[in-house]
TIDOKOL-729665 format. One record per residue (C-alpha): x, y, z; residue in three letters. Coordinates in pm, whole numbers. Layout:
# TIDOKOL-729665
NODE;xx;yy;zz;rest
NODE;X;Y;Z;ALA
...
# end
This chain:
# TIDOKOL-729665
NODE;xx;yy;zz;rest
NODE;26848;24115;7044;UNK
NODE;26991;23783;6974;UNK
NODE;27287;23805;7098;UNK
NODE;27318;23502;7313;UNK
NODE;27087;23331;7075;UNK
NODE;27208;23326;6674;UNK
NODE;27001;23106;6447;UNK
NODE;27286;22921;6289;UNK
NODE;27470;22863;6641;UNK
NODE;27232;22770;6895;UNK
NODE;26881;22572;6831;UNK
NODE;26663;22621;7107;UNK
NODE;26411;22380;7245;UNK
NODE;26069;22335;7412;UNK
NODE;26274;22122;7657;UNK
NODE;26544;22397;7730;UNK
NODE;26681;22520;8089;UNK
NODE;26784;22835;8105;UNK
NODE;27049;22956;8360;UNK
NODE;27126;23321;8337;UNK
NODE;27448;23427;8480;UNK
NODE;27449;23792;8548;UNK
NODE;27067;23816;8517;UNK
NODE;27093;24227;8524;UNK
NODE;26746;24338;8494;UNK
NODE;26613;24023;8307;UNK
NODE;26654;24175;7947;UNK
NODE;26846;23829;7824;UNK
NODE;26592;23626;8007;UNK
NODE;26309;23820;7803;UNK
NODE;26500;23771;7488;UNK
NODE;26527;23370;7560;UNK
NODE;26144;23406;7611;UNK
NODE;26098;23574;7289;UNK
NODE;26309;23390;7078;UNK
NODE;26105;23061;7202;UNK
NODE;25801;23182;7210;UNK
NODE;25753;23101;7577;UNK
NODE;25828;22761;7527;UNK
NODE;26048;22621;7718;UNK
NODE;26065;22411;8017;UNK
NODE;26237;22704;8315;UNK
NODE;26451;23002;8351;UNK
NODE;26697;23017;8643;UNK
NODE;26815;23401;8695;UNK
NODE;27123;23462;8887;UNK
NODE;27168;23836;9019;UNK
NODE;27372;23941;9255;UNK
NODE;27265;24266;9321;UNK
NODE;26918;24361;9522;UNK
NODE;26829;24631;9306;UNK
NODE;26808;24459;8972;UNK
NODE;26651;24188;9124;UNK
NODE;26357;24417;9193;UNK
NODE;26388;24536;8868;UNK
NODE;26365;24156;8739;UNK
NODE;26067;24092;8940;UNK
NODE;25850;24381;8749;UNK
NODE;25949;24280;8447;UNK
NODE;25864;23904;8440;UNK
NODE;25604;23870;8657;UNK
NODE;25353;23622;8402;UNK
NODE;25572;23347;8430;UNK
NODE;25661;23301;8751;UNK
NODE;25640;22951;8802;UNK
NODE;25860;22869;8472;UNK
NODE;26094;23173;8569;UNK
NODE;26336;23136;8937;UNK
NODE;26516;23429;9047;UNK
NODE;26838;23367;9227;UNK
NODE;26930;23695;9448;UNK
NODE;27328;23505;9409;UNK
NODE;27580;23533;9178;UNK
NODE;27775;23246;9042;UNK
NODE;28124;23194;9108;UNK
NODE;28397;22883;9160;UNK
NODE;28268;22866;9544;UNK
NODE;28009;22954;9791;UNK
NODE;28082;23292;9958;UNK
NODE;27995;23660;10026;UNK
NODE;28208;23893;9938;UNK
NODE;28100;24299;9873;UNK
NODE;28002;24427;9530;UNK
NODE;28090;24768;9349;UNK
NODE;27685;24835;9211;UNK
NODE;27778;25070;8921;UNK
NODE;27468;24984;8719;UNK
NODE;27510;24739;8438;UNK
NODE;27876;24704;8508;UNK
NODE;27818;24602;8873;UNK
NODE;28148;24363;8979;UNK
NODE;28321;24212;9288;UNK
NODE;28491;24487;9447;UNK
NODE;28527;24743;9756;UNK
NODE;28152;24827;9728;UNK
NODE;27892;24840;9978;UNK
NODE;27650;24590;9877;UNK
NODE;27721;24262;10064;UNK
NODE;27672;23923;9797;UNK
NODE;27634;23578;9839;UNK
NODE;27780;23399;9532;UNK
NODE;27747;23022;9451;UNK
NODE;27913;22750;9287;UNK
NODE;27678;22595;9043;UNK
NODE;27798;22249;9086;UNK
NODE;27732;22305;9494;UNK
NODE;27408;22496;9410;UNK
NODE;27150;22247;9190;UNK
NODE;27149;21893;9311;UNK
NODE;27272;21649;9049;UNK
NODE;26973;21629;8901;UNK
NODE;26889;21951;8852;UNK
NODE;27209;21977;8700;UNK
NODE;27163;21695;8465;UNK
NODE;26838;21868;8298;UNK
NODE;27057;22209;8248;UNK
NODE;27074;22284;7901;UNK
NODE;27218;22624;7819;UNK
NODE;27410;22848;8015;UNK
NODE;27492;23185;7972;UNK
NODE;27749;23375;8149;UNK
NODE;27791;23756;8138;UNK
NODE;27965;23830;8533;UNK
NODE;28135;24128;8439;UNK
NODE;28508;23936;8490;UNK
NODE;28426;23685;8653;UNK
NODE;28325;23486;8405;UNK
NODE;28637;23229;8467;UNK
NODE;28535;23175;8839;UNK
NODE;28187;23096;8741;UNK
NODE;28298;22855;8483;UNK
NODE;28527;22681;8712;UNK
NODE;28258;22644;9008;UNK
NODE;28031;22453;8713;UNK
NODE;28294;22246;8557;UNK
NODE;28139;21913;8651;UNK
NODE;27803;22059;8504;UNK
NODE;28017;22103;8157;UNK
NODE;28216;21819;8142;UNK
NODE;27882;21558;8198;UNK
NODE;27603;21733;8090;UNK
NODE;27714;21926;7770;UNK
NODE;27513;22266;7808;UNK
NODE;27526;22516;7536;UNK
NODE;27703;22782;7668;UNK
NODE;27742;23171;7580;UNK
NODE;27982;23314;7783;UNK
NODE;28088;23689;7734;UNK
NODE;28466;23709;7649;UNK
NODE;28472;24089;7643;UNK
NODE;28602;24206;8018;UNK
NODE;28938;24128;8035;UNK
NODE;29174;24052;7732;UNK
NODE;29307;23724;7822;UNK
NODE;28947;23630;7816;UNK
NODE;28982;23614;7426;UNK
NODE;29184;23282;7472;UNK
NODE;29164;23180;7803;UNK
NODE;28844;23099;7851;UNK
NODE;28756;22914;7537;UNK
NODE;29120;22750;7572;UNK
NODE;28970;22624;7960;UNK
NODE;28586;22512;7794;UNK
NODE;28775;22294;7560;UNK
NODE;29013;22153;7836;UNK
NODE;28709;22066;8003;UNK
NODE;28507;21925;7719;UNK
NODE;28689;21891;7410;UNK
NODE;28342;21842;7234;UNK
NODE;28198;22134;7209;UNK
NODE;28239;22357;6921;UNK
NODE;28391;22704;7006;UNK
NODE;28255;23023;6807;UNK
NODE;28382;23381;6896;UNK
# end
């Protein structure tokens, strides 16, 4: 359950903004919830696909004004482009469902971006577009970041080798 969250890695907040990338059904945003005892400052969900989004909305529906649902998915620039919905593996593809997906730097105004302070990323691939399309976010504002290295092998290297191109201060745990 704390996957995106372990103890001796990350130290959560009261003051924390959540973005989660690849919201699914809203399981990880529970978990953040749950590991901070529901404080925290807000939850931004990105999700892509319609149907989870419903699902999202039944399951957090106490904290609606600290929790925003984003029916987008996050990517290196604003588009649409059609989805493959195969459940929890749901990708850019020749699907039917028609997306919109956003560039996080384009999306939040500078402010907004400025009071980001974790991000986590599980896109199913595209987790290197998404990184790229919130690149000034990283280098300025220094956001924890969890990003799932899983979907395609050159992940393994590429994307931690491009998070500390971009910001050679974080520290990088696999």
């Amino acid at each position: 359950p704390s996957q995106y969250f372990p103890k001796d890695i990350i130290n959560l907040s009261t003051e924390e903004v959540f973005i989660d990338g690849g919201g699914f059904v809203g399981d990880t945003a529970l978990n953040f919830i749950g590991q901070t005892a529901g404080y925290f400052n807000k939850i931004h969900i990105f999700e892509p696909i319609k149907r989870n989004c419903e699902q999202i909305r039944k399951n957090i529906t106490n904290l609606s004004d600290k929790v925003i649902l984003h029916n987008l998915g996050l990517y290196s620039s604003c588009e649409e482009t059609f989805f493959e919905d195969s459940g929890s593996g749901s990708r850019i593809g020749k699907g039917k469902e028609l997306v919109k997906l956003v560039a996080l730097d384009n999306y939040f105004s500078e402010q907004e971006r400025s009071e980001i302070t974790y991000i986590k990323l599980d896109v199913e691939g595209a987790e290197m577009s998404a990184l790229e399309g919130m690149q000034d976010t990283i280098i300025k504002y220094n956001p924890k970041l969890a990003i799932c290295i899983y979907h395609k092998p050159a992940d393994l290297w590429e994307l931690p080798l491009y998070i500390h191109k971009l910001n050679p201060k974080y520290n990088l745990y696999i």
